[in-house]
C-alpha positions as CSV (number, residue, x, y, z in Angstrom):
1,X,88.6,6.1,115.9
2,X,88.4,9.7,115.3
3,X,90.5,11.4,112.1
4,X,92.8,14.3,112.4
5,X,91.2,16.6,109.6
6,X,93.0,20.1,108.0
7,X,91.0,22.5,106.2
8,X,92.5,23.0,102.9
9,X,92.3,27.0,101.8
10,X,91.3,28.4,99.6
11,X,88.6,26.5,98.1
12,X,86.4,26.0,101.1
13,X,84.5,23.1,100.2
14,X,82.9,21.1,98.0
15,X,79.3,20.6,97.3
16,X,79.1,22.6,100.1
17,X,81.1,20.2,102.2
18,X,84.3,20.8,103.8
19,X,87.4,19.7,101.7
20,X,89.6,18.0,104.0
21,X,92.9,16.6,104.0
22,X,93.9,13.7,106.1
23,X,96.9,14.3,108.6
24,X,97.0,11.5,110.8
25,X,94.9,9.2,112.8
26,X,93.6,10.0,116.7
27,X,91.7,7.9,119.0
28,X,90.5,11.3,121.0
29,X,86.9,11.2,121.5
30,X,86.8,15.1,122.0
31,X,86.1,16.9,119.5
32,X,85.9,20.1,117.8
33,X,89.8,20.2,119.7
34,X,92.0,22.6,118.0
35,X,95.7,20.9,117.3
36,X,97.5,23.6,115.9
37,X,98.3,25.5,112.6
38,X,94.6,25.5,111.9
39,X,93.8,22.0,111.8
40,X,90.9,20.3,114.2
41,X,89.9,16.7,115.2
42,X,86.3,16.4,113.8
43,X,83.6,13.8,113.0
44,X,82.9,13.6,109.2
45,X,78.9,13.7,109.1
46,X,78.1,14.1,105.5
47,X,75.5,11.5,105.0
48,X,77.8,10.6,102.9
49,X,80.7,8.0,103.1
50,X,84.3,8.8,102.7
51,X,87.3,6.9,103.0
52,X,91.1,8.0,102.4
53,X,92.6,7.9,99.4
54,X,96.3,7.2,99.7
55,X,97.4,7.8,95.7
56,X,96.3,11.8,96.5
57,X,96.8,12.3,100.3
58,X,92.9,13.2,101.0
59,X,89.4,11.9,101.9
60,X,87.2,11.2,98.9
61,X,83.6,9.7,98.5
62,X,83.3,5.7,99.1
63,X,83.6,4.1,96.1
64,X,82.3,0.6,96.7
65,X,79.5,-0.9,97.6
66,X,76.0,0.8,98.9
67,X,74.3,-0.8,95.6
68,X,75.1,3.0,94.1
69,X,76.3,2.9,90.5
70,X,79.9,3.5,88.8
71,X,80.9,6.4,87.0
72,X,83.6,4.3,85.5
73,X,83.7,4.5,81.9
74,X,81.6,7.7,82.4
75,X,83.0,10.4,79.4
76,X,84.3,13.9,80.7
77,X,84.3,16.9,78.9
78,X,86.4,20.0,80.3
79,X,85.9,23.7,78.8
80,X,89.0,25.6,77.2
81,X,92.0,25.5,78.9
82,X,92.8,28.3,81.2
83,X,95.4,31.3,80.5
84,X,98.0,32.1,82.6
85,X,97.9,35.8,83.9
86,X,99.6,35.4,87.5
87,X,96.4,34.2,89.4
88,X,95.1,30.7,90.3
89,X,92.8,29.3,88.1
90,X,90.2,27.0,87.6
91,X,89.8,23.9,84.8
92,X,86.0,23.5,84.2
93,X,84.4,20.6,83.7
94,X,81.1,20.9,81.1
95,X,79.6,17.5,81.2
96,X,80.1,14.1,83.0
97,X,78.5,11.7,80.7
98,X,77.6,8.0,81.9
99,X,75.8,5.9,78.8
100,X,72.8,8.0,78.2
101,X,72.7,9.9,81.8
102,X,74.3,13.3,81.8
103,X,75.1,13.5,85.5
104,X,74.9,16.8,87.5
105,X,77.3,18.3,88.8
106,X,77.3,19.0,93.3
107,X,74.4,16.3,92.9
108,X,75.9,13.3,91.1
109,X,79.9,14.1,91.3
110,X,82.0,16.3,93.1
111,X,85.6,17.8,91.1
112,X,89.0,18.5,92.4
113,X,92.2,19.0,91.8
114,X,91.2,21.2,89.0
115,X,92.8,25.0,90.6
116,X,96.8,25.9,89.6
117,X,98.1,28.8,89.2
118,X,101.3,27.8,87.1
119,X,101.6,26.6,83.7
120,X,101.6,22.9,83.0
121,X,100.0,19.6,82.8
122,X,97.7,18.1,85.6
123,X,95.3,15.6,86.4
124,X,91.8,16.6,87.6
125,X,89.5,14.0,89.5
126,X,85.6,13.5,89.1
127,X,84.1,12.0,92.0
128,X,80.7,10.0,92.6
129,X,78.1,11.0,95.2
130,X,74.5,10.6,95.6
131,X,73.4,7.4,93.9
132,X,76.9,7.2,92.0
133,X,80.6,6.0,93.0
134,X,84.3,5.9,91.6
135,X,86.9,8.5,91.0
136,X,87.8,9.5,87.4
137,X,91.0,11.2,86.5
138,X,91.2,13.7,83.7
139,X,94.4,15.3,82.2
140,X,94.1,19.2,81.9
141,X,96.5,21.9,80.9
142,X,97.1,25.7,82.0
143,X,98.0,27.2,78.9
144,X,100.5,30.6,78.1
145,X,98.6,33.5,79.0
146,X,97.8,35.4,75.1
147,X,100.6,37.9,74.8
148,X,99.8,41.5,72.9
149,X,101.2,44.6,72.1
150,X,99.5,47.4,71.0
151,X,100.5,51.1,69.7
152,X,98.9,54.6,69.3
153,X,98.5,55.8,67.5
154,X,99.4,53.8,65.1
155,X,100.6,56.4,62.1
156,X,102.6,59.2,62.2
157,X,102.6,61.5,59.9
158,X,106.0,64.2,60.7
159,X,108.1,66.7,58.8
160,X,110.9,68.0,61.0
161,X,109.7,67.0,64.6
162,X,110.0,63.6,66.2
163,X,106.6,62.1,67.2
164,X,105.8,59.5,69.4
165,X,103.5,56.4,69.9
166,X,102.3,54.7,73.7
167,X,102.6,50.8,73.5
168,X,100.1,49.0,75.5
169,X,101.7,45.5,76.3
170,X,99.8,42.6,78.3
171,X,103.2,40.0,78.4
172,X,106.5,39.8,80.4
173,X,108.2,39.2,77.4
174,X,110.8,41.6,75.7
175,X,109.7,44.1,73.7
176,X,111.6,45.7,70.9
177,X,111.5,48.2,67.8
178,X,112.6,48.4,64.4
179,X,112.1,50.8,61.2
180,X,111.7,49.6,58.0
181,X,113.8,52.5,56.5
182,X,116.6,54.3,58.9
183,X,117.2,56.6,55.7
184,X,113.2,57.9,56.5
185,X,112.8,57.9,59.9
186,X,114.7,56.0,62.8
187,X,113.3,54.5,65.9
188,X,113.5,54.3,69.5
189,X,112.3,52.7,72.9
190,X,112.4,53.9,76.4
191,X,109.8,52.0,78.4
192,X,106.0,51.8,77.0
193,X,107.2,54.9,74.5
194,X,108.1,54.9,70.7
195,X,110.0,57.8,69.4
196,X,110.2,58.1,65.5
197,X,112.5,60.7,64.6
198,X,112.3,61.6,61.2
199,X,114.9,62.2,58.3
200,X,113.6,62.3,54.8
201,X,111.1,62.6,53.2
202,X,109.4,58.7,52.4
203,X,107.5,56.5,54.3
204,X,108.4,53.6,56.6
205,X,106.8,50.8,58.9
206,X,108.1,50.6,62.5
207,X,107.3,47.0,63.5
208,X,106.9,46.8,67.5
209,X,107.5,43.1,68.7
210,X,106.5,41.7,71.8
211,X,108.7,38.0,72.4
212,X,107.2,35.0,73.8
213,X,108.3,34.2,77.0
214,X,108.0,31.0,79.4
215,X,104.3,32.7,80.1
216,X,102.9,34.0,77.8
217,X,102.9,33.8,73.9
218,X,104.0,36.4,71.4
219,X,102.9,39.5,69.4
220,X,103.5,41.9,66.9
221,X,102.2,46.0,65.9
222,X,103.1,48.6,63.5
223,X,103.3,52.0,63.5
224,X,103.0,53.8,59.7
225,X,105.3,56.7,59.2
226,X,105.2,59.2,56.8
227,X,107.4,62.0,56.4
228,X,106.7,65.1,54.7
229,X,108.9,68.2,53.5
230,X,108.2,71.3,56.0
231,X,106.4,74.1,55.0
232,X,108.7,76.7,53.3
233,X,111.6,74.5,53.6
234,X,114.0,71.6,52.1
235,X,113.6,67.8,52.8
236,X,114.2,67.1,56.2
């Protein structure tokens, strides 16, 4: 029996083997034959076994049976969590830990399931190849992206002329601007720009806020104003 096979973009393969999703099931004995939408009926010839795994929809190592040993039990250990910014990312995994053995990764185990592109919770899987079998699931999370704002410069120092300050914002949430004292200087917004008009002599704080939204976190900047009396003149 011969298995219909797609290619599954973007990640090419694993351990320099074709990843593979299983379709359906063909008796043709021809084969590469090309069926469409880019899958093809092909021959799995690996050197190593795989059967399919029904709970995720794919073909995975053999995990019984060829005297090899278990990875269950085995202790995983994943680096930081990934930020969102808009682009697919990867969960890595740092070490795969069975009793005393630290197995090697592309040698000992394969990983998948570990690439998203949205926040949330998933499961990754650790797979045995080589001399080891079993599939391990790990829980990993794509986190908020780390929202900033940022302002320059960040003091002004006026006397009868507005001045302004160019935010630099890394977030999609909303931003806004307040002054500390209207009575010194007031405050406004248009787009990445922060006008501070002044109107007494004193000093203020104009506190720029960035909100958190459903991607990224929070943040906050200030801008110290000072007003001064004009040369040859009365308080503005």
């Amino acid at each position: 029996m011969v298995t219909i096979l797609k290619r599954i973009a973007p990640y090419g393969s694993l351990s320099g083997r074709p990843y593979y999703e299983l379709l359906a099931l063909s008796t043709d004995e021809s084969f590469p034959a090309d069926i469409g939408n880019g899958s093809l009926v092909i021959e799995i010839d690996t050197g190593i076994e795989y059967r399919y795994d029904e709970e995720n929809s794919m073909m995975i190592p053999e995990t019984t049976g060829n005297g090899r040993t278990t990875i269950a039990g085995a202790v995983i250990t994943l680096g930081s969590s990934p930020e969102y910014d808009g682009t697919e990312k990867t969960q890595s995994v740092t070490s795969v830990v069975l009793g005393e053995a630290t197995l090697v990764a592309e040698t000992d185990y394969i990983v998948y399931d570990n690439h998203q592109t949205d926040i949330g919770e998933y499961t990754l899987h650790v797979a045995g190849i080589g001399s080891y079998t079993g599939v391990l699931g790990k829980e990993w999370e794509l986190v908020k992206g780390t929202g900033s704002v940022a302002a320059s410069p960040d003091t002004l120092e006026l006397t009868d002329t507005a001045g302004t300050s160019t935010l630099t914002v890394t977030g999609d949430g909303e931003v806004s601007v307040e002054s500390s004292d209207e009575g010194v200087a007031t405050v406004a917004l248009e787009g990445t720009t922060v006008t501070v008009t002044p109107v007494a002599v004193g000093s203020a704080t104009v506190t720029v806020t960035l909100a958190e939204s459903d991607n990224y976190t929070g943040d906050t900047d200030t801008i110290s104003v000072t007003v001064a009396e004009a040369e040859g003149g009365d308080d503005t």
